[in-house]
C-alpha positions in Angstrom: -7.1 -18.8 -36.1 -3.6 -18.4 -35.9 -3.6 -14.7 -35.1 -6.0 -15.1 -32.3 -3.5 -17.7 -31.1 -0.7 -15.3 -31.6 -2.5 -12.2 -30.3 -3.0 -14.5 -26.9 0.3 -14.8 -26.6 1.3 -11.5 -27.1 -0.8 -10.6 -24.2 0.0 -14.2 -22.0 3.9 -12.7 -22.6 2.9 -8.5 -22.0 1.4 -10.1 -19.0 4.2 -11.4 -17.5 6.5 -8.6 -18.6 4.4 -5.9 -16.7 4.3 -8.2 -13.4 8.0 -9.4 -13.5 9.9 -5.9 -14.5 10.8 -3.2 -11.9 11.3 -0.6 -14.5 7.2 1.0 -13.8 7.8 2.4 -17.4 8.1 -0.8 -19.0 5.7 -1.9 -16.7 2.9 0.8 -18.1 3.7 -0.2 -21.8 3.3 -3.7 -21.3 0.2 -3.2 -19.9 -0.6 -0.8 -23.1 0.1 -4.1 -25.3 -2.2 -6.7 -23.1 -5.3 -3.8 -23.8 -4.8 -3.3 -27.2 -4.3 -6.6 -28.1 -7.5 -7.3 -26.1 -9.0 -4.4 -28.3 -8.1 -6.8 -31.8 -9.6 -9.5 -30.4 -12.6 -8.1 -29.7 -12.9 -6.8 -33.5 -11.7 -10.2 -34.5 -14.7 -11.7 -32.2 -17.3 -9.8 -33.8 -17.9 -6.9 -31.0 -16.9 -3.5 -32.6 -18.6 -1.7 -30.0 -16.4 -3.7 -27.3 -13.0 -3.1 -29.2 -13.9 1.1 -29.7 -15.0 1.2 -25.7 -11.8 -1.0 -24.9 -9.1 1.1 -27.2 -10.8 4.3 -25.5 -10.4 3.5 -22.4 -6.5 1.7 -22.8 -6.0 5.0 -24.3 -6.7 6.9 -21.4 -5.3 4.8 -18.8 -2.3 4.9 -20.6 -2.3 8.7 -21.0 -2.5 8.9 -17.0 -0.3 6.2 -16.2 2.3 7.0 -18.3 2.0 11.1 -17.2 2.3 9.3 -13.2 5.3 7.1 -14.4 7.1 9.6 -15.5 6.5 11.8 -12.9 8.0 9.4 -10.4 10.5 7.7 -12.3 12.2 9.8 -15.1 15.7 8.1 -14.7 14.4 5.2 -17.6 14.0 7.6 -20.1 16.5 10.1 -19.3 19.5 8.0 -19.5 18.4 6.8 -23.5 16.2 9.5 -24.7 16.7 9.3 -28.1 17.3 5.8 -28.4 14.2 4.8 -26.6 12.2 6.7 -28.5 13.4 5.3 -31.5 13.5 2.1 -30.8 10.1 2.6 -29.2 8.5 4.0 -31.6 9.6 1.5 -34.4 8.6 -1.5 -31.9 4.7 -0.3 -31.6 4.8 0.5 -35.7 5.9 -2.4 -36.7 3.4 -4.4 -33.9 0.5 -2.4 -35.5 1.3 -2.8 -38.9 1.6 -6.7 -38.4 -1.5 -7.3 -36.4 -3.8 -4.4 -38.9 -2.5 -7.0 -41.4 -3.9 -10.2 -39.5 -7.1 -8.5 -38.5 -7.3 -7.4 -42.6 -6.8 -11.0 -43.6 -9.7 -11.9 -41.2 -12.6 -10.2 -42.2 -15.0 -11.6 -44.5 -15.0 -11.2 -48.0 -16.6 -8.0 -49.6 -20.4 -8.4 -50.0 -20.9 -10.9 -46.9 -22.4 -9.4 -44.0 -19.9 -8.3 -41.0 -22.9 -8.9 -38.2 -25.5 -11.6 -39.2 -27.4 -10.7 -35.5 -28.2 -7.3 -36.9 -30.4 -8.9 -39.3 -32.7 -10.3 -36.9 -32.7 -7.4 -35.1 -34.2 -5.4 -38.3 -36.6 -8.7 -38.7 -38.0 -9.3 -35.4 -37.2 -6.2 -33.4 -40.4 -3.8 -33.2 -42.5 -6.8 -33.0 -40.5 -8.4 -29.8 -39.9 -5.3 -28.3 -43.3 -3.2 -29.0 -40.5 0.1 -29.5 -41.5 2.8 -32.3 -37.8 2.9 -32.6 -35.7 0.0 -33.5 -32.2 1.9 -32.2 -33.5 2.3 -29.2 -35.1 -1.2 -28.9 -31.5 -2.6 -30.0 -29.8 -0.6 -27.0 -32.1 -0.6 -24.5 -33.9 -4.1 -25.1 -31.4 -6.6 -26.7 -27.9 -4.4 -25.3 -29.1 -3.2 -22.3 -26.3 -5.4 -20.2 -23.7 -4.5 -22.6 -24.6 -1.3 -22.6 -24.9 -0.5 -18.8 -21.1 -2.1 -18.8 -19.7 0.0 -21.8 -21.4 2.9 -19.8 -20.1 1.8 -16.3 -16.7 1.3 -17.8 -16.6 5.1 -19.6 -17.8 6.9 -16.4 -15.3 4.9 -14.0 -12.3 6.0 -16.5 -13.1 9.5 -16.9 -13.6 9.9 -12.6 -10.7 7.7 -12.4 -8.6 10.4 -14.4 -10.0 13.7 -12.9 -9.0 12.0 -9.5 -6.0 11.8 -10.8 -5.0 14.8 -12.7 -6.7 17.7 -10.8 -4.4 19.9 -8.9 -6.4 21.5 -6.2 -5.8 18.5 -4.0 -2.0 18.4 -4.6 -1.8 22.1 -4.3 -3.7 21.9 -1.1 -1.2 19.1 0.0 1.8 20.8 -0.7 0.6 24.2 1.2 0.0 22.1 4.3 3.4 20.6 3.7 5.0 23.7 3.8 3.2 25.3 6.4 4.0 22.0 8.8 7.8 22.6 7.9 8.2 25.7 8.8 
């Protein structure tokens, strides 16, 4: 109980970081923290499937926001290269080594079942649902909800970063630019 405690505070206080800093840089990692530590608790809360689709997703939006960051503002890191990578670096290794260590500690003890649902699922599920399958009365019977939104989610990210990172568009922009100039 006191991790989930402590990983609510880590995001309550990544939070306020990412609104109250002008540096967009620091802004982008904070925001980095808030997800993955949202991606713990979901493990920690029983929802694998929630925690894989969140971490995915942090992943990329941190891929593309950080690629934009640095695109716009590359005086934050080019003053302290070296000593913000360091120092960054050691920061997020020693955060994931402390909460892997508090997620270890909460899992249940080897032999006990991780997911007691899945067990009624396996008891009840071709006779409640009528499916000849029983994965695909699980997804599209008892998950269909969850589902849809781990779906929605994945397709909004990936359009989100082919908006984002195609080039026609800016090339296109920057012809027309040129051409107005001259």
């Amino acid at each position: 109980m006191l991790s989930f405690y402590l990983l609510l505070g880590i995001m309550i206080l990544g939070s306020i970081v990412a609104i109250e800093t002008r540096n967009i840089l620091s802004s982008v990692i904070s925001v980095g923290i808030v997800g993955f530590a949202l991606s713990i608790l979901f493990l920690m809360l029983g929802a694998p499937d929630l925690a894989i689709t969140q971490l995915v997703v942090e992943i990329l939006v941190l891929v593309i926001l950080i690629r934009a960051t640095i695109s716009v503002d590359n005086t934050a890191i080019e003053a302290h290269r070296n000593t913000f990578a360091v120092v960054s670096s050691l920061v997020f290794l020693g955060l994931f080594l402390v909460l892997a260590s508090y997620a270890f500690l909460e899992m249940p003890e080897f032999g006990e079942p991780l997911l007691r649902t899945s067990q009624h699922y396996l008891d009840n599920g071709l006779a409640e649902t009528g499916a000849s399958n029983i994965v695909t009365a699980i997804i599209l019977d008892y998950r269909a909800y969850d589902t849809l939104g781990e779906v929605t989610v994945l397709f909004v990210s990936v359009l989100g970063a082919i908006v984002i990172m195609r080039r026609i568009g800016r090339k296109r922009v920057a012809k027309s630019i040129e051409g107005t100039s001259k």
